[in-house]
N, C-alpha and C positions, 0 to 999 in steps of 0.2 A: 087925018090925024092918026088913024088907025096905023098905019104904017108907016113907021118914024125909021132912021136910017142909024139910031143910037144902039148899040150893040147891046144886049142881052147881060145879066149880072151873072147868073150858071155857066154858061161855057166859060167866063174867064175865070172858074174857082175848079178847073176843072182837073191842071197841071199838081197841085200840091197833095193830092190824094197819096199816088205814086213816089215822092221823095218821102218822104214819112214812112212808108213801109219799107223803104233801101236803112234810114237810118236805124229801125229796129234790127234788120235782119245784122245790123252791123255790127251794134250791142253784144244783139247776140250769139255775137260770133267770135266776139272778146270774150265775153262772161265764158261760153265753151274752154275757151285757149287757156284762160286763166285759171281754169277747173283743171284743165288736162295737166299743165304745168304743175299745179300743188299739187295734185296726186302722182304727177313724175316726183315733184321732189319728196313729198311722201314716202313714197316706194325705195327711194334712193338714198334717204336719213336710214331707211330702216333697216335695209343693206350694210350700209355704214354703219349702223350701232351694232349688228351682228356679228362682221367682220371685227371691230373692235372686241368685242366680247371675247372670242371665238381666239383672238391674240392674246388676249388678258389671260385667260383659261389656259392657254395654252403658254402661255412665260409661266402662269402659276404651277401650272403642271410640269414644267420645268425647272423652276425653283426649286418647288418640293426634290424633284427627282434629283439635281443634283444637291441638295443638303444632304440625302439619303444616300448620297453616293459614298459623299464628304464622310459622313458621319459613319458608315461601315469600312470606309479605307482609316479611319484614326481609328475604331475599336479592333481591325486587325493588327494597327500597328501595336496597339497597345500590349496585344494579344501575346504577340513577339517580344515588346521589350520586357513583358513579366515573367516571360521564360526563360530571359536572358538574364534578369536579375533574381530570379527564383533558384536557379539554378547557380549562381557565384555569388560567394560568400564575398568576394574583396567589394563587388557592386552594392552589396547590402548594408555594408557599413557607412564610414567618416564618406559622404558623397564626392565625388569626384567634378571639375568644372562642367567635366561635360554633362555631367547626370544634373545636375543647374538648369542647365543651360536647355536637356529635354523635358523637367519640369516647368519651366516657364513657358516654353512652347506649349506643351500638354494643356495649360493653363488658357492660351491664350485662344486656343483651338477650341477648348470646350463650350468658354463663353462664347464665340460666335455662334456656334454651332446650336447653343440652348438661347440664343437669341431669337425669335420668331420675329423680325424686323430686320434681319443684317442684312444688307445691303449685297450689289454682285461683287461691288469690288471687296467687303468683308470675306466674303466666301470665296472669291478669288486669292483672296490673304490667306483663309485657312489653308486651303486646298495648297498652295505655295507652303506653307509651317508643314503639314503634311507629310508633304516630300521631302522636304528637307527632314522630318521627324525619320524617316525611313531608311536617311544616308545615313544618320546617325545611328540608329538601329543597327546598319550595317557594319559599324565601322564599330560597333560594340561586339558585337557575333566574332566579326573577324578576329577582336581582342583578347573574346572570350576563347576561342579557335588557339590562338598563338598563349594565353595562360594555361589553359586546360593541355598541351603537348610538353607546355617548360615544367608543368603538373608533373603529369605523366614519366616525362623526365629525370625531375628530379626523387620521383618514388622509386624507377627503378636504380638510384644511382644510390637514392637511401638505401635499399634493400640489399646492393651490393656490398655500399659501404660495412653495413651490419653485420652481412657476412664474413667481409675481409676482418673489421673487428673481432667478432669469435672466434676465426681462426688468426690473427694475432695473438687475440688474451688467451690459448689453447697454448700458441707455442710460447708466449710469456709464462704460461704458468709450466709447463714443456720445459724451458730455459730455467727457469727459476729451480725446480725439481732438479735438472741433471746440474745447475751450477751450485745448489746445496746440497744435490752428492757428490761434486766434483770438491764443492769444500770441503767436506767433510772427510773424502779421498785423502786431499792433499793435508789437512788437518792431522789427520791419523797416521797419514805418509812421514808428515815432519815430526812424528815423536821420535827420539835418541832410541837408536839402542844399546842397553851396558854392558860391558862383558871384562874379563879379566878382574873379576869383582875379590875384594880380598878383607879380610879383619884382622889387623895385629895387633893383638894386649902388648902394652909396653909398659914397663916398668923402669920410672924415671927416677936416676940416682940423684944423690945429695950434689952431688962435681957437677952435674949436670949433663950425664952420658943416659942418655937410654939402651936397654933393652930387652930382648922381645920374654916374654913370659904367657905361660899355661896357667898360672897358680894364680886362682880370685883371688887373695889377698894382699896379692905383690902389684894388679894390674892399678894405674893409676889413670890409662886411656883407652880406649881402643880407637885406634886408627881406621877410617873405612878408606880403601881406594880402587877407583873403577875407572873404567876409559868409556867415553860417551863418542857415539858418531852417526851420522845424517848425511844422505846425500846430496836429499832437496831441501833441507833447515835451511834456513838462510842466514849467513851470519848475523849477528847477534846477542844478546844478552836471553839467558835461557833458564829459570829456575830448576832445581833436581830438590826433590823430597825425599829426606832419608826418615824411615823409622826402626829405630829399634827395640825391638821388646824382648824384656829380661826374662830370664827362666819361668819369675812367679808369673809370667803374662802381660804385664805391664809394661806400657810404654814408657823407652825413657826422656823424663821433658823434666824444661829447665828455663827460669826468665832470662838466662845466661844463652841459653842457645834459640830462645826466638821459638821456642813449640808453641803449636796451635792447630789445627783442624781442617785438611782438605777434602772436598768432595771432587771422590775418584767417579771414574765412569763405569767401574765396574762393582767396587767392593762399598761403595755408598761413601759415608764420613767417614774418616779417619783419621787421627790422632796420628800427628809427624813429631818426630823428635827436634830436626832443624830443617833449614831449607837453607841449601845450598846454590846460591847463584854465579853461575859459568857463563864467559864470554867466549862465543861459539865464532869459529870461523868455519862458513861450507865448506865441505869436501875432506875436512880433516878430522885426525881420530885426534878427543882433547881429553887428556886424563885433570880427574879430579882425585881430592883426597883433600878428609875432615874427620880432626879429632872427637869423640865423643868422651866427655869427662862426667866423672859424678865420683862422691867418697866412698862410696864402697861398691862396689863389683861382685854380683852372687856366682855361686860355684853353678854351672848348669849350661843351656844351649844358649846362650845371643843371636837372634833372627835378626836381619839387615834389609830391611826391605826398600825398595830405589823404588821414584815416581817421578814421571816427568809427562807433562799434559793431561793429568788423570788418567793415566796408564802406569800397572804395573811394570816398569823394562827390567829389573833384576832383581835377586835374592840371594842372600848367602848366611850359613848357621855358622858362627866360631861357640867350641865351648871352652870354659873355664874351669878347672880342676879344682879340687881341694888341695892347699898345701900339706908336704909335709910336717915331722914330728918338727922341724928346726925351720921350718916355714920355706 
């Protein structure tokens, strides 16, 4: 009985020792893999969130740099258009469309630019206004270029002008001078002169014969007669001033003969006995002759003094006797 031929229970427990320790080592040979894995991707997020950063930081860094760009190319421009409108008065007035049209712009520029939000395509917009700000800039310079020459221009054409005026109003007043001594030439030229000057006392009978007498108390007129002549007078109607003044000095006047008072050019006022008006034809000698009446006639000189344009042209003395014992 001692030795039975049923196998042993130890040797057949003998196999599963060995599987049991392959499935540990297997375990842990995932649990490794899946350590190494999350520390790969570990390693590989963190890469990745640096790289992102590192882009971030650097578009930020780009952003900034071009607003900064932006914003120094609009304060240059501005820089220019204020020396363009600083300098022209027509710019600084009633605005012109295009000066509109670069404060809207100006306007529209700024606000992006003090936006800390505005987007690439905002600043892409400015930076576009910008340039466009800059054409217009030029196209004002150019403006101000082509006013500041027709400026220029017409200052020196004023300055000309101004001169040609003084020497105009020079030789108008030039002209004016030698044609009111040319008047005055020919004014003075066209006084008569008298000559063949004569006075006859006459003594008018009861029949009606005259004639001629010496004796104051027989003269009833004295006749003046003189020949007047001109070569540049122009025909026409021409006044002659006769005065005569009697021995005592006196002038003789009469409401019969029209006496009254001319101012001579030489001898002042003067008291005329009559004025005798003659139709003058140029180039010809025209005698005249006018009775001088009054009732009584002194013994002594008779002076006959002729005028014509406030010029003395002749004189002549007749005297008058005393009559005889039978007159």
């Amino acid at each position: 009985m001692a030795n039975t031929n049923y196998p042993s229970a130890t040797p057949a427990n003998e196999p599963t020792q060995p599987q049991n320790k392959g499935n540990k080592n297997l375990l842990i040979g995932i649990l490794v893999a899946g350590l190494l894995l999350t520390w790969g991707y570990l390693l590989w997020d963190k890469n990745k969130s640096s790289e992102q950063i590192q882009e971030k930081e650097m578009l930020s860094e780009n952003y900034m740099s071009q607003r900064d760009s932006l914003k120094t190319m609009f304060d240059d421009a501005q820089l220019r258009l204020d020396s363009i409108t600083g300098a022209n008065n027509n710019l600084q007035g009633e605005k012109s469309e295009l000066m509109k049209k670069i404060d809207a712009d100006k306007a529209e520029i700024r606000r992006i630019l003090n936006d800390r939000n505005a987007s690439k395509a905002e600043l892409a917009r400015a930076q576009s206004l910008i340039a466009n700000l800059n054409n217009q800039i030029a196209s004002l310079e150019q403006e101000v270029t082509r006013l500041t020459g027709e400026n220029q221009e017409l200052a020196a054409n004023n300055v000309q002008l101004s001169t040609e005026k003084q020497v105009l109003e020079q030789n108008l007043q030039t002209s004016a001078t030698e044609r009111e001594a040319l008047s005055q030439t020919v004014d003075v030229g066209s006084t008569f002169s008298a000559s063949n000057i004569q006075i006859t006392p006459v003594n008018e009978k009861k029949n009606g014969k005259e004639k001629t007498t010496s004796t104051a108390k027989r003269v009833d007129k004295l006749v003046v007669s003189f020949d007047i002549e001109n070569r540049i007078a122009r025909s026409g109607p021409a006044d002659m001033y006769i005065m005569v003044t009697a021995p005592d000095g006196t002038v003789v006047s009469s409401s019969e003969l029209a006496s009254g008072t001319l101012t001579t050019r030489t001898d002042g006022d003067r008291e005329f006995t009559t004025k005798v008006p003659v139709e003058y034809e140029q180039g010809t000698r025209r005698a005249v002759e006018f009775p001088i009446r009054q009732e009584d006639f002194q013994r002594g000189d008779y002076k006959i003094e002729i005028y014509h344009n406030g010029f003395k042209i002749g004189e002549s003395v007749r005297t008058l006797k005393k009559g005889g014992l039978f007159g």
